[in-house]
PyMOL Python script that loads the backbone (N, CA, C, O; Angstrom):
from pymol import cmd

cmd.read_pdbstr("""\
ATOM      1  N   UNK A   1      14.250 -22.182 -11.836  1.00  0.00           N
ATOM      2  CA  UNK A   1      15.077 -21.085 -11.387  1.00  0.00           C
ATOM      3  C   UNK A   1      16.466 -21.245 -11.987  1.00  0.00           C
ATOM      4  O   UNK A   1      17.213 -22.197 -11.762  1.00  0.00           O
ATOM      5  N   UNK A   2      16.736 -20.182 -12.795  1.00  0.00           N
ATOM      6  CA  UNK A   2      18.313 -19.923 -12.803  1.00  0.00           C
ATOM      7  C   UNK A   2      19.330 -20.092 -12.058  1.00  0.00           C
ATOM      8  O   UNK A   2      19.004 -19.598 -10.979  1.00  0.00           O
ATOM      9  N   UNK A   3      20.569 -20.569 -11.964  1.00  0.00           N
ATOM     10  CA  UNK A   3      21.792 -20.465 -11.530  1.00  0.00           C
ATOM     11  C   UNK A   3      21.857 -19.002 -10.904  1.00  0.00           C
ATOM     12  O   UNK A   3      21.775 -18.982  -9.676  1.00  0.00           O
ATOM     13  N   UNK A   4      22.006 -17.621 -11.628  1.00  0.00           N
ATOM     14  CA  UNK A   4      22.153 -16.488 -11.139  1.00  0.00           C
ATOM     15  C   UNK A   4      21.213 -16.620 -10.147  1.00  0.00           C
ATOM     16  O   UNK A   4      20.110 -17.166 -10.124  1.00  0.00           O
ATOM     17  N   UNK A   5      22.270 -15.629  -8.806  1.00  0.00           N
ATOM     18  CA  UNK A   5      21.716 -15.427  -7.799  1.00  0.00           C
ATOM     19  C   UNK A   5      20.729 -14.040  -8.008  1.00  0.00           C
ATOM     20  O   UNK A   5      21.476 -13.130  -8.368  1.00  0.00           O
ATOM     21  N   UNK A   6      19.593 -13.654  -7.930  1.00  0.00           N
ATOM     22  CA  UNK A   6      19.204 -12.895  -8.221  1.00  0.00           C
ATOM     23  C   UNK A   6      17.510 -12.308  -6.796  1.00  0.00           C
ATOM     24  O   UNK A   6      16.517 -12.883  -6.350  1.00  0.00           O
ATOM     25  N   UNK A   7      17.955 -11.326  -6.690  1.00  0.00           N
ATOM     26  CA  UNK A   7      16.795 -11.044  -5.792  1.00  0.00           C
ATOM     27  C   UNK A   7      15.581 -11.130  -6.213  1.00  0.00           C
ATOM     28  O   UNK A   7      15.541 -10.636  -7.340  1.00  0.00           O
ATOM     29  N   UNK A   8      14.662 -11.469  -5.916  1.00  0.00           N
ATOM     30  CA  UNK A   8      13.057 -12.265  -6.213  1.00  0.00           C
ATOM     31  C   UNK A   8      12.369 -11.046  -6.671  1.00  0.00           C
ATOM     32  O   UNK A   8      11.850 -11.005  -7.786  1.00  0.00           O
ATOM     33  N   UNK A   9      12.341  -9.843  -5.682  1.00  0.00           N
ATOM     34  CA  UNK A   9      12.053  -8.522  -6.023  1.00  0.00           C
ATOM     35  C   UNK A   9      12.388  -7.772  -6.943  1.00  0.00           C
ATOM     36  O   UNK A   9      11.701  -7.300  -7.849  1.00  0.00           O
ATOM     37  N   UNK A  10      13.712  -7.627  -6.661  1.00  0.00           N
ATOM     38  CA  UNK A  10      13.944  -6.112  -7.436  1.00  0.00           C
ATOM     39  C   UNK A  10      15.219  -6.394  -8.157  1.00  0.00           C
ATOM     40  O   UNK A  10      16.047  -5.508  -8.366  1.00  0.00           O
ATOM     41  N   UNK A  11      15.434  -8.120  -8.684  1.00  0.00           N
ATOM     42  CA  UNK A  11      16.434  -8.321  -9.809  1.00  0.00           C
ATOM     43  C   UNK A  11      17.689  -8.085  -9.376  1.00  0.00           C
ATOM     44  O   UNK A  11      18.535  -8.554 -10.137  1.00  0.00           O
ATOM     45  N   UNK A  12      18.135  -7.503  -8.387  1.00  0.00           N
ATOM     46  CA  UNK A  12      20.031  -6.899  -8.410  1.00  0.00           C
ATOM     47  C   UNK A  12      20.241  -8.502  -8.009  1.00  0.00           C
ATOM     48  O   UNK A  12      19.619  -9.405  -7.449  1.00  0.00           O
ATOM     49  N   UNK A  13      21.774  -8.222  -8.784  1.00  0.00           N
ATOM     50  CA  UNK A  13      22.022  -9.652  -8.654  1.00  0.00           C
ATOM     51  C   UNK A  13      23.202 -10.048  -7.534  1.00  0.00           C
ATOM     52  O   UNK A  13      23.569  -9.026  -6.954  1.00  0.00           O
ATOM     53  N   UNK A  14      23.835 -11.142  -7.111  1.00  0.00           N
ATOM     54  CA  UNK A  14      24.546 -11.217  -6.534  1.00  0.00           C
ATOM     55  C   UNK A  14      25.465 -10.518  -6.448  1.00  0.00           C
ATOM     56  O   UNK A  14      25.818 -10.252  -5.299  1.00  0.00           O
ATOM     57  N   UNK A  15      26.103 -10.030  -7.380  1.00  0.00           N
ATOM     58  CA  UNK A  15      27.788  -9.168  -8.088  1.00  0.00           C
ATOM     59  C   UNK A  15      27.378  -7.748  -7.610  1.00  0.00           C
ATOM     60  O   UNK A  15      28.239  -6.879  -7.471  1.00  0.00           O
ATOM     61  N   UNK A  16      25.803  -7.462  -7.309  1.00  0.00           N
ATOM     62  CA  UNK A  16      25.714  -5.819  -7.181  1.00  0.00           C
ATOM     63  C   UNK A  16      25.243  -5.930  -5.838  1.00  0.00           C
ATOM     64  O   UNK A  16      25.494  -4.799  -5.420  1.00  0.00           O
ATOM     65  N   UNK A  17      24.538  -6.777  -4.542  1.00  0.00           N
ATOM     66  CA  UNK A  17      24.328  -6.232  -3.371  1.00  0.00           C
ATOM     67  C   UNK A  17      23.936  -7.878  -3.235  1.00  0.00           C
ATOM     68  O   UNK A  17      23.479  -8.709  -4.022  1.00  0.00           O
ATOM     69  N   UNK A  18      24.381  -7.904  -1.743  1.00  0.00           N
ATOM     70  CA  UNK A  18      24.318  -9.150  -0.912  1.00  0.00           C
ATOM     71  C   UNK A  18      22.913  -9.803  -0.838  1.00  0.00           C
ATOM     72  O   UNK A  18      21.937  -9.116  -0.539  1.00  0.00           O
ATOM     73  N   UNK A  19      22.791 -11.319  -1.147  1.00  0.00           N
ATOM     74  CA  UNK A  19      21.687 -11.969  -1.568  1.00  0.00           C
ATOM     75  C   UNK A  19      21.378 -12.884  -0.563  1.00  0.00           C
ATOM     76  O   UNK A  19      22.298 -12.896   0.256  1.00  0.00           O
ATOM     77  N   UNK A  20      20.276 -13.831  -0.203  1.00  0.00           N
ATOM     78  CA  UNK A  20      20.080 -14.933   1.319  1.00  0.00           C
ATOM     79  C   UNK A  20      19.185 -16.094   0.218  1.00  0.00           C
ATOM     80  O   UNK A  20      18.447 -15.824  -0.729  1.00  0.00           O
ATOM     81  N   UNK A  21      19.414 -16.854   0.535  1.00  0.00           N
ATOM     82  CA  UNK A  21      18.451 -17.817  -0.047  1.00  0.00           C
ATOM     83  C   UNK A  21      17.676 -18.376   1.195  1.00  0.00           C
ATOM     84  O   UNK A  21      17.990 -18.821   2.299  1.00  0.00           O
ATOM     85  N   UNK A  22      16.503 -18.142   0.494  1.00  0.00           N
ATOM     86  CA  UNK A  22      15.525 -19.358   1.316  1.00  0.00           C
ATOM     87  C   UNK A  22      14.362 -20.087   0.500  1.00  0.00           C
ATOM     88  O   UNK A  22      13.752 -19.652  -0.477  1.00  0.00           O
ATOM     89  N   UNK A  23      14.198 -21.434   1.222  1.00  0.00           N
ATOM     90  CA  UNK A  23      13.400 -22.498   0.451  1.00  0.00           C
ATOM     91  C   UNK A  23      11.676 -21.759   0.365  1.00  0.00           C
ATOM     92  O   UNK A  23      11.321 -20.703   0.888  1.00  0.00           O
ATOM     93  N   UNK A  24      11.010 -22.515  -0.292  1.00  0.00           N
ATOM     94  CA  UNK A  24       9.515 -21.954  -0.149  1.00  0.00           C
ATOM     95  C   UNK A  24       8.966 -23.026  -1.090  1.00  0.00           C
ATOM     96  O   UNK A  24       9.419 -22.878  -2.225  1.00  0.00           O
ATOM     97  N   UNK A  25       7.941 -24.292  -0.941  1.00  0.00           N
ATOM     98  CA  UNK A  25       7.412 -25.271  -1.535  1.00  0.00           C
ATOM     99  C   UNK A  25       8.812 -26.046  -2.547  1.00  0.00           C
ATOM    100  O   UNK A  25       8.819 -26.369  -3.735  1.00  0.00           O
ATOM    101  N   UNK A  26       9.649 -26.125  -1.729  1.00  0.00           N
ATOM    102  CA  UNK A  26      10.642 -27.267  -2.223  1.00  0.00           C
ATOM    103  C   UNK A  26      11.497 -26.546  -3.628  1.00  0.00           C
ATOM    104  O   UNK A  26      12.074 -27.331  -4.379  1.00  0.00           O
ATOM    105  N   UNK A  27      11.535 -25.411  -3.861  1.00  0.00           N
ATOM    106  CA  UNK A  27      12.114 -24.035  -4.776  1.00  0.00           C
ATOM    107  C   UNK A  27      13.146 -23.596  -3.989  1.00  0.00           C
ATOM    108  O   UNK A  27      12.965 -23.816  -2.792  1.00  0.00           O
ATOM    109  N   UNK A  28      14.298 -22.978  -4.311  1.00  0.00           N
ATOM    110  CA  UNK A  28      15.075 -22.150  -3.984  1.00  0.00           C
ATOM    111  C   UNK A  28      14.779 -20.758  -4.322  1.00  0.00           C
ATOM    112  O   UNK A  28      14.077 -20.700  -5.331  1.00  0.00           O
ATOM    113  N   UNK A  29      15.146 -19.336  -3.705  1.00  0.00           N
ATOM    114  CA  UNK A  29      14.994 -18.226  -4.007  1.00  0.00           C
ATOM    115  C   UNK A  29      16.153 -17.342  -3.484  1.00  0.00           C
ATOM    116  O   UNK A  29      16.890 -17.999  -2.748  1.00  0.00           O
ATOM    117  N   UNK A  30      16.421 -16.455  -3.589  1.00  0.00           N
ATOM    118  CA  UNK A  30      17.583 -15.729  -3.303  1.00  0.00           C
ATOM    119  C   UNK A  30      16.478 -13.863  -2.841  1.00  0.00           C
ATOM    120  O   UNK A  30      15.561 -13.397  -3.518  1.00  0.00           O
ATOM    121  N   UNK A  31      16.913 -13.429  -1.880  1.00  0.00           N
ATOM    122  CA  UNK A  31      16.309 -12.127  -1.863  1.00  0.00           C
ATOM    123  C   UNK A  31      17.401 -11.016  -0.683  1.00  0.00           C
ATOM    124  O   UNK A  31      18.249 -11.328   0.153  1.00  0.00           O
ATOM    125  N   UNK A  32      16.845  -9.633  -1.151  1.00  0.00           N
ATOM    126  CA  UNK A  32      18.353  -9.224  -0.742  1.00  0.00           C
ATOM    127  C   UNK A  32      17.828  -8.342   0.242  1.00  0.00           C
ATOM    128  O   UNK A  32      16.618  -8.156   0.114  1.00  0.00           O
ATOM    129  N   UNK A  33      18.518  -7.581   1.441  1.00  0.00           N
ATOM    130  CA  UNK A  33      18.325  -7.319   2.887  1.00  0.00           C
ATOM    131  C   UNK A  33      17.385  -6.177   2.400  1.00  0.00           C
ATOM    132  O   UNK A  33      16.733  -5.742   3.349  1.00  0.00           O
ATOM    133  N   UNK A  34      17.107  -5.551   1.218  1.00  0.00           N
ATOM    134  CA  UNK A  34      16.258  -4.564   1.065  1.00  0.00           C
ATOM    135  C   UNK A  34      14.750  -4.866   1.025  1.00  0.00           C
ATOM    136  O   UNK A  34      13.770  -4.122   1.077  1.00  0.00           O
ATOM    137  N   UNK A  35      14.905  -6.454   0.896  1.00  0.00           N
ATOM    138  CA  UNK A  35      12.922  -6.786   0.974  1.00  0.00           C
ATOM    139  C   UNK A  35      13.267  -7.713   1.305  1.00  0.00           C
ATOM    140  O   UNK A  35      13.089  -8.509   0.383  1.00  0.00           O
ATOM    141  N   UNK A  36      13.859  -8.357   2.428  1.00  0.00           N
ATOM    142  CA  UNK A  36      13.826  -8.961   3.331  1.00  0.00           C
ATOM    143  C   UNK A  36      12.452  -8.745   4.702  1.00  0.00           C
ATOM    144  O   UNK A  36      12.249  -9.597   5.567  1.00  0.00           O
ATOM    145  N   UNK A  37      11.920  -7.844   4.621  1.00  0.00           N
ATOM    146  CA  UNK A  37      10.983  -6.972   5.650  1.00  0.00           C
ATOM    147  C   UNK A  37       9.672  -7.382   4.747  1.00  0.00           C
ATOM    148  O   UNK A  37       8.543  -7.479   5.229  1.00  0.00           O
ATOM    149  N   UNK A  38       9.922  -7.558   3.663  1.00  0.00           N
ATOM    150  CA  UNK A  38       8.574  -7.518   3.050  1.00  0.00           C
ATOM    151  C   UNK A  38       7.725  -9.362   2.723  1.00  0.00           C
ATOM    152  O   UNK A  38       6.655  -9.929   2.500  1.00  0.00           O
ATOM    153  N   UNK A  39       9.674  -9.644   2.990  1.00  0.00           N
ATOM    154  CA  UNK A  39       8.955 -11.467   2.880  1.00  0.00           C
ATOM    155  C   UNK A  39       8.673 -11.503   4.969  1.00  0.00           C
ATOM    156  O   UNK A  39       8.051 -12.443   5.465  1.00  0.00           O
ATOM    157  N   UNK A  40       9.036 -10.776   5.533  1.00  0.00           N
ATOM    158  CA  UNK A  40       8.597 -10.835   7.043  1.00  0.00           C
ATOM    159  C   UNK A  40       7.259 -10.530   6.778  1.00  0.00           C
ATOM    160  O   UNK A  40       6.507 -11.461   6.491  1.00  0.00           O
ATOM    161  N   UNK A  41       6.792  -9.274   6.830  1.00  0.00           N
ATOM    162  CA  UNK A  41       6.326  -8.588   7.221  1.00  0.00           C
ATOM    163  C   UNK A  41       4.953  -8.289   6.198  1.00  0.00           C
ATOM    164  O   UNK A  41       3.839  -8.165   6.706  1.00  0.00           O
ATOM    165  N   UNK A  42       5.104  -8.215   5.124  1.00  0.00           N
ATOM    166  CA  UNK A  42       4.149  -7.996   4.224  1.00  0.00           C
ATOM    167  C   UNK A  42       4.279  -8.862   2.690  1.00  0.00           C
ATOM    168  O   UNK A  42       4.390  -8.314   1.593  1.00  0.00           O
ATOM    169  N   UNK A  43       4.225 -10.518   2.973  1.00  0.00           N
ATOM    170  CA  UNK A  43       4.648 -11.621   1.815  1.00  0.00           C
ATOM    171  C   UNK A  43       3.496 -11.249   0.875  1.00  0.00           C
ATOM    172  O   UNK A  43       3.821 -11.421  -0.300  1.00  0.00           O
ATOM    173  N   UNK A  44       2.222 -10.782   1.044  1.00  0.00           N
ATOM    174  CA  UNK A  44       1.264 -10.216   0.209  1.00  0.00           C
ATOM    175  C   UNK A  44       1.757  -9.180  -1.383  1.00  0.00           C
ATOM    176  O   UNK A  44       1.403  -9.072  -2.557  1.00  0.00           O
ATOM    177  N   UNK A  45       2.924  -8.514  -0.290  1.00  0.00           N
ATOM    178  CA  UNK A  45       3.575  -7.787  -1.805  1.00  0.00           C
ATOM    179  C   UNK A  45       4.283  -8.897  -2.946  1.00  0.00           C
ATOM    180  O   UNK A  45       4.466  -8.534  -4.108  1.00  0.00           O
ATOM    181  N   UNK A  46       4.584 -10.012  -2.567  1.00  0.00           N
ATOM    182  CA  UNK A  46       5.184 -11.065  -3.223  1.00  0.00           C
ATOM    183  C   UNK A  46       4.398 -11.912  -4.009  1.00  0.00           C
ATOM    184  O   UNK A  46       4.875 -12.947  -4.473  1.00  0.00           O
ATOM    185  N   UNK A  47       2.883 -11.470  -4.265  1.00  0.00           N
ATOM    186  CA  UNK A  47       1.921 -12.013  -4.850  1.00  0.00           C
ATOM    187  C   UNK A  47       2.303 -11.808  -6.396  1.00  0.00           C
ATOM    188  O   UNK A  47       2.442 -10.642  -6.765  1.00  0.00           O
ATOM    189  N   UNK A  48       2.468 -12.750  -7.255  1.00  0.00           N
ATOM    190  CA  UNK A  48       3.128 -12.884  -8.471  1.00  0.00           C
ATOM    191  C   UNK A  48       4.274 -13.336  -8.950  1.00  0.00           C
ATOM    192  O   UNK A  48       4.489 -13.550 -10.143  1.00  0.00           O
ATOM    193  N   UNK A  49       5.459 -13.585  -7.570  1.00  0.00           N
ATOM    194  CA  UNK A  49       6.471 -13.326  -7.622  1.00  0.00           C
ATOM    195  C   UNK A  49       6.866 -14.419  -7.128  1.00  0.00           C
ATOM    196  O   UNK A  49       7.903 -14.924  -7.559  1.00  0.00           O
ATOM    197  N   UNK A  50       5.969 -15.164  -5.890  1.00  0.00           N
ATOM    198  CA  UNK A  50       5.930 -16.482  -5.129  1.00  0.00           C
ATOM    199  C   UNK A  50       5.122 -17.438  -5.143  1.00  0.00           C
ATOM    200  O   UNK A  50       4.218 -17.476  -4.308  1.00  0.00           O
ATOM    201  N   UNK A  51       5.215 -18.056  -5.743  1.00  0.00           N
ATOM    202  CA  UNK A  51       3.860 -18.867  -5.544  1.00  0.00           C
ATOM    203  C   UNK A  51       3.202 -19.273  -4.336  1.00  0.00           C
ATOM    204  O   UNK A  51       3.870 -19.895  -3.510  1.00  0.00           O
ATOM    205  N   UNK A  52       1.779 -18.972  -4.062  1.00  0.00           N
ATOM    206  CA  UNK A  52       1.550 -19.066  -2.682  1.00  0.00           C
ATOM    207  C   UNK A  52       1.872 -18.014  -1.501  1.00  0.00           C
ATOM    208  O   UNK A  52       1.562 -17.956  -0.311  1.00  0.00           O
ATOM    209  N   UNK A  53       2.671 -17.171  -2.413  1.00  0.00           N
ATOM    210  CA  UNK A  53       2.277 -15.177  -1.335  1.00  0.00           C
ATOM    211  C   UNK A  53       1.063 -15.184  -0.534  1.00  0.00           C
ATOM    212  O   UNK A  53       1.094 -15.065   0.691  1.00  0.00           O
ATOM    213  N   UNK A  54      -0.067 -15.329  -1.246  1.00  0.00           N
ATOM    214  CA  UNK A  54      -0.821 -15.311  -1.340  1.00  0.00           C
ATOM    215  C   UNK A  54      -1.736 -15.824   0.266  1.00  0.00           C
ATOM    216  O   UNK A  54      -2.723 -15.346   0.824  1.00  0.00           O
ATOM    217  N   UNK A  55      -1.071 -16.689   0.510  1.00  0.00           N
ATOM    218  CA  UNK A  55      -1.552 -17.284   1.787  1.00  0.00           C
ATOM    219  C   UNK A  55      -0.072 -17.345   2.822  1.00  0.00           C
ATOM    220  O   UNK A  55       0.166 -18.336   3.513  1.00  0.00           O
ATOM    221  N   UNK A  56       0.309 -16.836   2.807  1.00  0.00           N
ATOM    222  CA  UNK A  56       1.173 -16.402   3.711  1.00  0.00           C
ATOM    223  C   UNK A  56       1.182 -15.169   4.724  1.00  0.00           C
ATOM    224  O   UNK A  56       1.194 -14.063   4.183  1.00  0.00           O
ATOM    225  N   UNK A  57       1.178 -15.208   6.304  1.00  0.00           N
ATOM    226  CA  UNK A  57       0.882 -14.342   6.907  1.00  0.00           C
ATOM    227  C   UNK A  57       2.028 -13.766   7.445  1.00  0.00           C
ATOM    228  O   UNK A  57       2.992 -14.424   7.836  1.00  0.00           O
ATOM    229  N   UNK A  58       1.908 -11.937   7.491  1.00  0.00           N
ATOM    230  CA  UNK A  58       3.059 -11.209   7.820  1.00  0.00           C
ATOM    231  C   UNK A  58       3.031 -11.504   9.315  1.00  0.00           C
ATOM    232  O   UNK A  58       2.098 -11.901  10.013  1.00  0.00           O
ATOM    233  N   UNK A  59       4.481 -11.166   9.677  1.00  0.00           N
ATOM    234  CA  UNK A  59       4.876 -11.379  11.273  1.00  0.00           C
ATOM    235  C   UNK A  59       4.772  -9.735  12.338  1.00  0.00           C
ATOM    236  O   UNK A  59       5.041  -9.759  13.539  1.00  0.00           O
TER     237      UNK A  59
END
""", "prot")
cmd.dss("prot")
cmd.show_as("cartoon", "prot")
cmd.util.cbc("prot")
cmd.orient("prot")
């Protein structure tokens, strides 16, 4: 992972809309309040994007 803070999803980066980091298999990630709902709620859309989406269950 890059230095730039960058949303996991949809790329905007720190400088253009507010970013959160959270850990996931010992990785850092950065993701921003607009798919924040989707690492809750539906991590399945994150299949490609996370390693291990895949087996992760929405809340």
């Amino acid at each position: 992972m890059s230095d730039t803070k960058t949303c996991l999803v949809c790329k905007k980066s720190s400088e253009e809309t507010p970013v959160t980091k959270f850990y996931h298999k010992n990785s850092a990630f950065y993701i921003c309040p607009q798919h924040i709902p989707v690492l809750i709620h539906n991590p399945q859309e994150l299949v490609g994007l996370l390693d291990g989406a895949d087996t992760l269950q929405g809340g």
